[in-house]
N, C-alpha and C positions, 0 to 999 in steps of 0.2 A: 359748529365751529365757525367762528366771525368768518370773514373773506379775506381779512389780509393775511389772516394767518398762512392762506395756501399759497399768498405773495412770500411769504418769509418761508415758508418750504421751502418753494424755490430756491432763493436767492442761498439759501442754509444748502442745499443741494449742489448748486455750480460749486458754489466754494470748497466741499465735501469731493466731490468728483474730479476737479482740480489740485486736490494734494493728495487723495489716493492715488492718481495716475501718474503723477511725481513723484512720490515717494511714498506715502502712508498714514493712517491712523487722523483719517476723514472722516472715519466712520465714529471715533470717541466724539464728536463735533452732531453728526446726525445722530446716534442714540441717544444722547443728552438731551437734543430737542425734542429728539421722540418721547419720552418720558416725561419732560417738563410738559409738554400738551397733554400727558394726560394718560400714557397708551401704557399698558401693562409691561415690565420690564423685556419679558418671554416675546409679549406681540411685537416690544420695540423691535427687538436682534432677530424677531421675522422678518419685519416688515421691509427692516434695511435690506437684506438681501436681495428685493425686486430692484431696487435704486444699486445697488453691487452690481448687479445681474447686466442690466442694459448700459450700465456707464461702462464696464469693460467688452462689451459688443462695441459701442464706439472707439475704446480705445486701442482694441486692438486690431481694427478696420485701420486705423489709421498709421498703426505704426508698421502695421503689414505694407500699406498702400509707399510708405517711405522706407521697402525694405531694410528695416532696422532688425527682423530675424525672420528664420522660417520656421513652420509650425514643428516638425520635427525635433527640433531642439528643446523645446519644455515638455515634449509630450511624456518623455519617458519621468520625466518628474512629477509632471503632473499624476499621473494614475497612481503614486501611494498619495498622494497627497488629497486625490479625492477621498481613494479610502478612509482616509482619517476623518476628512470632512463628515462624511454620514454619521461617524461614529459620534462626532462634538456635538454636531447638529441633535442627533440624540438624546448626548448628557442634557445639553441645554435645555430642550422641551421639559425635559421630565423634574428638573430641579423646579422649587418653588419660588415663591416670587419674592420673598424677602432674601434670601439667600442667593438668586441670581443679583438681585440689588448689591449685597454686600459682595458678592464675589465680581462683579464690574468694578465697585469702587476699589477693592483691593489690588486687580488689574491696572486700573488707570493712575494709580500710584506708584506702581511699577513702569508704565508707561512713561510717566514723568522724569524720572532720572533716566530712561532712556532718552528720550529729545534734549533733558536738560544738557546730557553730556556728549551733542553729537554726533550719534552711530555715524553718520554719512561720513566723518572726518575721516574715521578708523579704514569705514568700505573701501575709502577713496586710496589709501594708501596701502591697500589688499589687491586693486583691483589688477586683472591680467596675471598673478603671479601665481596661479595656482592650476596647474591643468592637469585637474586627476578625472580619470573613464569613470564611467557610472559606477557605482560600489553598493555594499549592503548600507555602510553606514548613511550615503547618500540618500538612500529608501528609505532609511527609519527617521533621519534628520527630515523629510520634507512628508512623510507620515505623519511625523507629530506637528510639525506646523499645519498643515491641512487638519489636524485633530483641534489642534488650536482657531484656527481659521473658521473651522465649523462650527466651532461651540460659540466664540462673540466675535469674529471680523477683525474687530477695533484694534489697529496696530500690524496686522498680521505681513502689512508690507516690508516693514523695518525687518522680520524676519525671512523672510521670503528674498530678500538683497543680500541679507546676509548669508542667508544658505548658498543662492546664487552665485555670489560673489567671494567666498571664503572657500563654499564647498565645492564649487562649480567651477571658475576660475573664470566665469564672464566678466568682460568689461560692465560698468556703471549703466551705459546706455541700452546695452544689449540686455544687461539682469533688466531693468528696469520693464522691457517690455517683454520678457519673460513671464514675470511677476506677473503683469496682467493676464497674461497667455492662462497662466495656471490658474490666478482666482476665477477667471473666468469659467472654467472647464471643471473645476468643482464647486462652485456656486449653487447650480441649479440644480444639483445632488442634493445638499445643505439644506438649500431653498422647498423642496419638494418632501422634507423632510416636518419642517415649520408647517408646512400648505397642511399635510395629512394631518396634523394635528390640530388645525385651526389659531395657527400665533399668525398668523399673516391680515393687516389688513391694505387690503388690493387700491383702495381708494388712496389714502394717504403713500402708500409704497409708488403708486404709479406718477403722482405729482414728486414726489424728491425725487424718482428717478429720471423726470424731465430735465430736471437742476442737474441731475450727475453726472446723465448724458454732455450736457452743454460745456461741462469744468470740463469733463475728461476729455472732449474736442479739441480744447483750448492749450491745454496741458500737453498733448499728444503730437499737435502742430506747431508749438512756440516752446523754444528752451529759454524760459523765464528765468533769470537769476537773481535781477532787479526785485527787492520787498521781500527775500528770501528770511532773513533776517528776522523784521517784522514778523512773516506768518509762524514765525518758530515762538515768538513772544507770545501771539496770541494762542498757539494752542497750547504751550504751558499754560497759559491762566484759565483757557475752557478746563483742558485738564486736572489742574488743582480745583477749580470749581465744584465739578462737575461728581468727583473722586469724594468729594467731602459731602457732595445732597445727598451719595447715592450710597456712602457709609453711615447716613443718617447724623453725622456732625451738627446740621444746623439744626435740627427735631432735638438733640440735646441742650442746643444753646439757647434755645427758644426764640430761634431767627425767624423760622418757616411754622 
C-alpha cells in the first residue's frame, strides 16, 4: 500500500471519529474506504471496530472528565445491548461476502432517508419529556440495537439517541454521551468476536484508529454547530455513493 494512502486513513479517521462522537454513522464513511482499498467486506466491519474501540476510550474520558454523566446511568443499558452485540457480531462473520456487500448497500439506503430527513429535528423535540424506569421493553429496544450494532456499527448512533432520548427520557447532551458510554462497553465484545475469526486487520484498524481517536477529542471538548449543515450534505453523497458500489449498481452500468 502506497504511503499516502495511511495519510488519508487518517485524515478519513479524525473526520469518522468526529461525527460518531456527535452524533453517528462515521462509520458508513470508514467502511466505504475500507472496501474501496481493497479489504474484504467481513475484514472491513472488523477492522472498524479497533478504530470504534479507542475513539470511544477517548471519548468518553472526556466527556466523564466535563461531568456530562456518571457511569451508572448507561450501564444498565448497556448489558442487553452487549448481549445483542455478540450475537450481530456472529451473524456478521458468518454471512458471505457478496451478501454482506449487498446487505451494507441495502442499509446505507436506509441510512439515507434517515440523515436526509433529520432524526436530530424529531430528538430534539422528544428531549427531556419522557422519564420512564428501566422496563422490559427498554431491554429489548437497546438488545436489538446492540444486535444491530454488532453486526455493521454504521449508523447505530442515530438509534442509540433515539432509544436514549424517546426511551430513556435523557436530555440531547447527556444521550449523547451515553451513546458512547454504551458502544464503548460492547465494542470489544463485537470486536473479539471478528479477532477469533480472523476479519480483523490490526495494521490498518490501528492507523484509522489514530484518526478516531483525534475527531472524538475534538468532538468531545467543542460543541461545534458551525458546517453542521455541510457535514449532513456530505454524508448524504458518501452515502448514496457508497450504497450504490456496494449494491453492485456501477458493475451493472459498466462504470467500475
Amino acid at each position: 500500500m502506497e504511503w499516502y494512502y495511511y495519510i488519508l486513513i487518517v485524515i478519513v479517521g479524525v473526520f469518522c471519529g468526529f461525527l460518531n462522537t456527535l452524533a453517528g454513522s462515521g462509520s458508513i464513511i470508514s467502511l466505504a474506504m475500507l472496501m474501496f482499498m481493497g479489504l474484504p467486506a467481513n475484514v472491513a466491519n472488523g477492522t472498524n471496530r479497533i478504530a470504534i474501540l479507542m475513539q470511544n476510550i477517548v471519548g468518553v474520558s472526556s466527556f466523564k472528565k466535563q461531568k456530562v454523566f456518571s457511569f451508572k446511568e448507561g450501564i444498565w443499558l448497556a448489558l442487553p445491548a452487549i448481549v445483542g452485540s455478540v450475537i450481530g457480531a456472529g451473524l456478521a462473520v458468518e454471512i458471505n461476502e457478496d451478501m454482506m456487500q449487498k446487505t451494507i448497500g441495502g442499509l446505507l439506503i436506509f441510512l439515507f432517508f434517515i440523515v436526509l430527513y433529520k432524526p436530530d429535528a424529531w430528538v430534539k423535540g422528544q428531549a427531556g419529556l419522557i422519564r420512564s424506569k428501566p422496563s422490559i421493553i427498554q431491554i429489548v429496544i437497546f438488545f436489538f440495537i446492540g444486535l444491530y450494532g454488532g453486526f455493521i456499527q454504521a449508523g447505530v448512533g442515530f438509534f442509540l439517541l433515539s432509544g436514549l432520548v424517546l426511551g430513556a427520557g435523557f436530555d440531547l447532551v447527556k444521550a449523547n454521551a451515553i451513546k458512547v458510554f454504551i458502544v464503548l462497553l460492547y465494542t470489544p465484545f463485537a470486536l473479539g468476536v471478528f479477532v477469533m475469526n480472523g476479519q480483523v486487520d490490526y495494521k490498518i484498524g490501528l492507523i484509522l484508529a489514530a484518526g478516531n481517536m483525534i475527531g472524538a477529542y475534538i468532538a468531545a471538548n467543542f460543541a461545534v454547530s458551525l458546517g453542521a449543515k455541510f457535514v449532513r450534505y456530505i454524508l448524504l453523497a458518501v452515502i448514496i455513493f457508497a450504497s450504490l458500489k456496494f449494491l453492485g449498481v456501477y458493475e451493472m452500468l459498466g462504470l467500475i
